[in-house]
N, C-alpha and C positions, 0 to 999 in steps of 0.2 A: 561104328555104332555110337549113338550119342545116349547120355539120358538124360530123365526128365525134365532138368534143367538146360540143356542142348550144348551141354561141353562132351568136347570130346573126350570116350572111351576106352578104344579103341589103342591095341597094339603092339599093331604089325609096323613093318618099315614103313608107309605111308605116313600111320599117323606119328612116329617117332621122328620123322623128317620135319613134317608139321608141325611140331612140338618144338623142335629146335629155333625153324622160324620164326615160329612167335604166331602163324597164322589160328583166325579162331574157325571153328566148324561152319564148314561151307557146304554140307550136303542140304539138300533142298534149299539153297539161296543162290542158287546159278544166277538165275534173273536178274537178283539186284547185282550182283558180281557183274554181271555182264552190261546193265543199265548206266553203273558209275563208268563204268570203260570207254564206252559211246559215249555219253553226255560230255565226259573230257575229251575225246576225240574229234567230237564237234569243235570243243575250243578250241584245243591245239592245230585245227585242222584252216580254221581261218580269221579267229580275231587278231592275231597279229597283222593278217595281212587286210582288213577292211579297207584302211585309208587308202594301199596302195588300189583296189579296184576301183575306187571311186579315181584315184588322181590318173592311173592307166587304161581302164576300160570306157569309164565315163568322160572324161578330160574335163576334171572339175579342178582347178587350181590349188595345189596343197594347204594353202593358208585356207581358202574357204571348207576344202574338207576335214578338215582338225579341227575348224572352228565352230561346226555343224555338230558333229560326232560330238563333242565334247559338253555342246548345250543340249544336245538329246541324253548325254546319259546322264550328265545335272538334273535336268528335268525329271529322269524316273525317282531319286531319289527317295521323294514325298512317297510314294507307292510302294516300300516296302513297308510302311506299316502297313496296308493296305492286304499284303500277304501275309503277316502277321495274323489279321483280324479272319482271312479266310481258313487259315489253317487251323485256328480255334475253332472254327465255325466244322470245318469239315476234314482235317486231319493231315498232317504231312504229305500221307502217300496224294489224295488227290490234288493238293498243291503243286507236290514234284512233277506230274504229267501236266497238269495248267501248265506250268511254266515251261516245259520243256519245248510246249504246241505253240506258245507264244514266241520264243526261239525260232521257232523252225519258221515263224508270220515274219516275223522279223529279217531275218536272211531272206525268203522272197520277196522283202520288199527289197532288198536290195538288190534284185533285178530291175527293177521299176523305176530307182529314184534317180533322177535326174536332175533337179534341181536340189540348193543347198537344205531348204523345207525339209524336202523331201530325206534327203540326208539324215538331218537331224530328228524325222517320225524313224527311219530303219531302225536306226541306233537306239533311239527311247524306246520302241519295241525290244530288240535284243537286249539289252539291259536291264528292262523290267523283268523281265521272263530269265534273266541271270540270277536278280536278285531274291528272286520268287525262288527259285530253285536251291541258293544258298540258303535261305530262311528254313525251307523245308528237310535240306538235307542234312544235318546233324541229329534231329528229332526221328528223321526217319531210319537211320541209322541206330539208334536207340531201338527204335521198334524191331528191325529184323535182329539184333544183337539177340535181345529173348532170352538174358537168361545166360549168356559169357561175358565177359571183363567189356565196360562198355570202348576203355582207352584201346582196349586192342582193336577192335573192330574200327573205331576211329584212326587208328594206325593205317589197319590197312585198306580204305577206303584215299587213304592218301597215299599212298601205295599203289593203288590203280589211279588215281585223279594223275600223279605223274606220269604213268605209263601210259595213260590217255593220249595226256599234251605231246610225252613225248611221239606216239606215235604217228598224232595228228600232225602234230610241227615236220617230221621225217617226210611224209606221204606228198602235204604242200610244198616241201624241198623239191622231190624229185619231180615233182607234177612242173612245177616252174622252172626246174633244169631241163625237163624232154619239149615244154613245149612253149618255155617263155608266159609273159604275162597273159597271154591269151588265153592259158587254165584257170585262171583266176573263174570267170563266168563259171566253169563245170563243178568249181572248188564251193563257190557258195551255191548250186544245186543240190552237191553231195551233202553239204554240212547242212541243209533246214533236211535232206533225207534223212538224218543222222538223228537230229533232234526228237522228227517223227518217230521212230524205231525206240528212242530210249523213253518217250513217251508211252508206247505202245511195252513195252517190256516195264516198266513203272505201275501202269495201271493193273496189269497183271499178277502181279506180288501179292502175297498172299500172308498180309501182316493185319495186324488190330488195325483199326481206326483209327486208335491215338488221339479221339477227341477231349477235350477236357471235359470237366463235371461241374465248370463255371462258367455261367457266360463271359463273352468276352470284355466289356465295359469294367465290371469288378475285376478280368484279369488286369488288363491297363491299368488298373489304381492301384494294383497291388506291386508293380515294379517297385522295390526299394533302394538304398543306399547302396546296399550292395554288389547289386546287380551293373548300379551305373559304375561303381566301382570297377568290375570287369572287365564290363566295357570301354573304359578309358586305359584298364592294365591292357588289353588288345589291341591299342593304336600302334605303339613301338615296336611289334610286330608286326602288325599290318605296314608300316615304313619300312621293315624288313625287309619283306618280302616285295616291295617296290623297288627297294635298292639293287635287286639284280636285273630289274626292265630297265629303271632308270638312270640310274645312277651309274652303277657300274662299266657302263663300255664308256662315255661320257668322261670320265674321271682316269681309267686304262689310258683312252689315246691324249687328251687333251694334257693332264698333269703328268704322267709317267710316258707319253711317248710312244707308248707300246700299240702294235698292230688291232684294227677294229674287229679280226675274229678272237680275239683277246679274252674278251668279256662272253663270246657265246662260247667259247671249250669250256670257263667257269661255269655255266649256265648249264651244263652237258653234263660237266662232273657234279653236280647238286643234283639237277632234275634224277639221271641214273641211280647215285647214291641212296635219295630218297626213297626212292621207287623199290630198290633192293634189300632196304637193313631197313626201312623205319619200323615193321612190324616186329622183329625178331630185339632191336633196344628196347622199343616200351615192352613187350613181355619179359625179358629178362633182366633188363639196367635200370631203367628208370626208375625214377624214388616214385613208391605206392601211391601214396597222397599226392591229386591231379596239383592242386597249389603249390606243393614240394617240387614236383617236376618243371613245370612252371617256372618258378624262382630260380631253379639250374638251369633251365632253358635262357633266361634273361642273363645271369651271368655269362655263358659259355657267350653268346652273342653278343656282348659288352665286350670280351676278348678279340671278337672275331671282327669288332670294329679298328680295335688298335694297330691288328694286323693289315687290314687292307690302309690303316692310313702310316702303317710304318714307312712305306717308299718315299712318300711325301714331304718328308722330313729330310731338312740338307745332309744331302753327303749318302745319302740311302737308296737313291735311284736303282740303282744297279743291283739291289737285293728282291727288286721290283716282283719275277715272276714266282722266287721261295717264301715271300711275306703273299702273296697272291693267295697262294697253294696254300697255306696256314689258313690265310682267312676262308677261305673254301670252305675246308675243311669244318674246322670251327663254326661258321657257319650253319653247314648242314645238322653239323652234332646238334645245335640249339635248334635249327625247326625244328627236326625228328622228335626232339623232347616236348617242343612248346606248342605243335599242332594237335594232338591227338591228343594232351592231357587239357588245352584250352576248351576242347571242342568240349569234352567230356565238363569240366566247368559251367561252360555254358548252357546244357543242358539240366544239370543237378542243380547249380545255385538257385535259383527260382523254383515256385511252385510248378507242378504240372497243367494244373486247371490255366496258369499263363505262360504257357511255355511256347506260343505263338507269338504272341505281342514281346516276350521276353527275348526271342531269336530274330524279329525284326530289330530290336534294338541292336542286338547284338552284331546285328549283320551291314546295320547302319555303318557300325565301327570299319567297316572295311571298306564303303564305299564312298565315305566321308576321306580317312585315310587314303582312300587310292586316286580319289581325285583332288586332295589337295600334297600328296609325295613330289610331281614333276614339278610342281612350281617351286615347292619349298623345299628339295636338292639343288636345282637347275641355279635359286638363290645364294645359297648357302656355300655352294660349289663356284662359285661368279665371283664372292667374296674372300674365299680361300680354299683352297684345297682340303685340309684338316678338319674345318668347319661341321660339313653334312657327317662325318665319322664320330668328331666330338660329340654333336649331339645326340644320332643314335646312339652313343653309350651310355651316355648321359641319361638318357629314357628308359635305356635297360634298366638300368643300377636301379633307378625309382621304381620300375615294375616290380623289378625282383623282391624290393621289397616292401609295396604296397600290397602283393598277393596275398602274402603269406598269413592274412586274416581270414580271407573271403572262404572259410570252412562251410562247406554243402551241405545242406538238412537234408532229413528222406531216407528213405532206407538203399537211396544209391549212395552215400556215400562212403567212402574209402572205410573209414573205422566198421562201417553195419557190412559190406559188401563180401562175400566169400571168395576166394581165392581164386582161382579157374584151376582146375586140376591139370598138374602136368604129366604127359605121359612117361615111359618110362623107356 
């Protein structure tokens, strides 16, 4: 049983198990529970494997299709503000299905494309319709929260986003073990079906509007200092979490010698990890205050660089896979902290009336970030081993302690915000 405020109740074993977790009340929110689950199963299901269809099924030369892909999703870029502006205009949730439909245009175009062009419209569709969908998903998120700790809810929406990929990544595995690359064609059928479905379970939710009470022109002028603040403390994260696509296997075989499924058992124990404890830390461990969390999130990954570049260092080779497992470790501990308290950030620091234009900003920071991480590891790593780990700490350190101003107005914030009751 929930009350008025929609925290759980309620307790029996159920919700005493729940409470442990850290999970926030899930009775009438199947839908988006189940929405976030698809829309990452989509991902997990074939953005890794894009280029390989175009190089296997289509026989487009690998340099031409990395170099297509990569100026289509440059080019969506400019269009997140664009979702910004619609989501003020008409509210997260109808955003989230926008983009989900544009996703699913996008993957059937990639039955179609044939040429490099053509390549490079799939990909700018897929990608707009990604970043349309990030823009809208923290906000929306806020909305079904209604009323429970908004960090937890953000926990565990990241929580299912891994258990998405992870599942998606599993299913593409075994689909490519029984039947070789010739799944690929069935694999992006399944994933724009997917898109569609999480569309269709999006539109269906049964949340506010969420539109602002400003238009949108005064929200854009009202972005401040602060906000770009945040979004610059979000880049060294955003390279974060690049460092286990990019970097990490790259750096395993080439400087430490070590086997190229190296880097994906790390990638296996994060994704899992995340998926199973982030909601039950931020309930229980994390420091209250989203910027407090934050600032520990920046440290602990500042450590968790020292460790992946300890091997590095002469005479250390051979301590290679237990400095590995440290920085893992390490690792995860700081997303777990820095995801769900960032998101929560992003959402509170700004006004509500621009909390559109304010999440395209925000979400710039990561697409900015994730297309310029490959070149500026692949750099950094070319000039020295230690290099790309120096500097991510080095980025941390400055977050950790540029954050620690960026104090949220409103009655979401940490000091105004009541507790969420825990069961007993």
């Amino acid at each position: 049983m929930t009350g008025a405020t929609g925290r759980r109740t309620g307790r029996g074993p159920a919700a005493r198990i729940a409470g442990i977790a850290g999970l926030p009340e899930l009775r009438g929110r199947g839908r988006c529970v189940t929405a976030n689950v698809i829309d990452s199963l989509g991902n997990g299901l074939l953005l890794p494997l894009g280029l390989l269809f175009f190089i296997t099924v289509r026989h487009i030369p690998a340099a031409t299709a990395g170099a297509a892909a990569s100026a289509g999703q440059l080019a969506a870029l400019p269009l997140t503000a664009l979702a910004g502006r619609i989501m003020d205009r008409a509210g997260p949730k109808y955003l989230a299905v926008a983009a989900n439909l544009v996703c699913a245009a996008g993957f059937c175009g990639f039955l179609v494309a044939e040429r490099p062009w053509q390549v490079a419209a799939a990909y700018f569709t897929v990608q707009t319709g990604i970043n349309g969908y990030y823009t809208s998903q923290r906000s929306l998120t806020l909305l079904v929260a209604a009323g429970d700790e908004p960090r937890t809810w953000f926990a565990f929406t990241s929580s299912l986003r891994n258990t998405g990929l992870a599942a998606g990544a599993a299913i593409a595995a075994a689909a490519l073990a029984l039947w070789g690359t010739g799944a690929l064609t069935a694999l992006v059928i399944a994933d724009a079906a997917s898109y569609c479905l999480a569309a269709t379970l999006f539109a269906t939710l049964n949340v506010a509007p969420g539109r602002p009470n400003a238009p949108p022109g005064r929200a854009i002028r009202s972005i401040d200092r602060r906000y770009v603040a945040l979004v610059l403390c979000n880049l060294p994260y955003v390279f974060a979490q690049a460092i286990l696509s990019v970097l990490l296997a790259l750096y395993a075989t080439s400087a430490l010698r070590l086997p190229a499924w190296s880097a994906s058992v790390l990638l296996l124990v994060n994704t899992v990890a995340v998926a199973l404890t982030a909601t039950a830390v931020t309930a229980h461990l994390a420091p209250r205050a989203a910027r407090h969390a934050v600032s520990v999130a920046y440290a602990v990954l500042a450590l968790a660089m020292a460790a992946f570049a300890a091997p590095a260092l002469p005479g250390l080779r051979a301590l290679a896979w237990p400095a590995l497992a440290i920085g893992i470790v390490l690792f995860t501990v700081g997303e777990i902290l820095c995801s769900p308290a960032m998101a929560e950030l992003s959402t509170t620091l700004g006004p509500a009336a621009a909390r559109g234009s304010h999440q395209a900003l925000f979400q710039m920071s990561w697409s900015v970030g994730g297309a310029a991480a490959p070149a500026l590891f692949t750099v950094l790593l070319h000039r020295s081993s230690l290099l790309p780990w120096a500097f991510e700490a080095i980025v941390c350190v400055l977050a950790a302690l540029a954050v620690l101003p960026l104090v949220p107005s409103g009655s979401l914030s940490p000091s105004s915000r009541p507790r969420r009751k825990r069961t007993r």
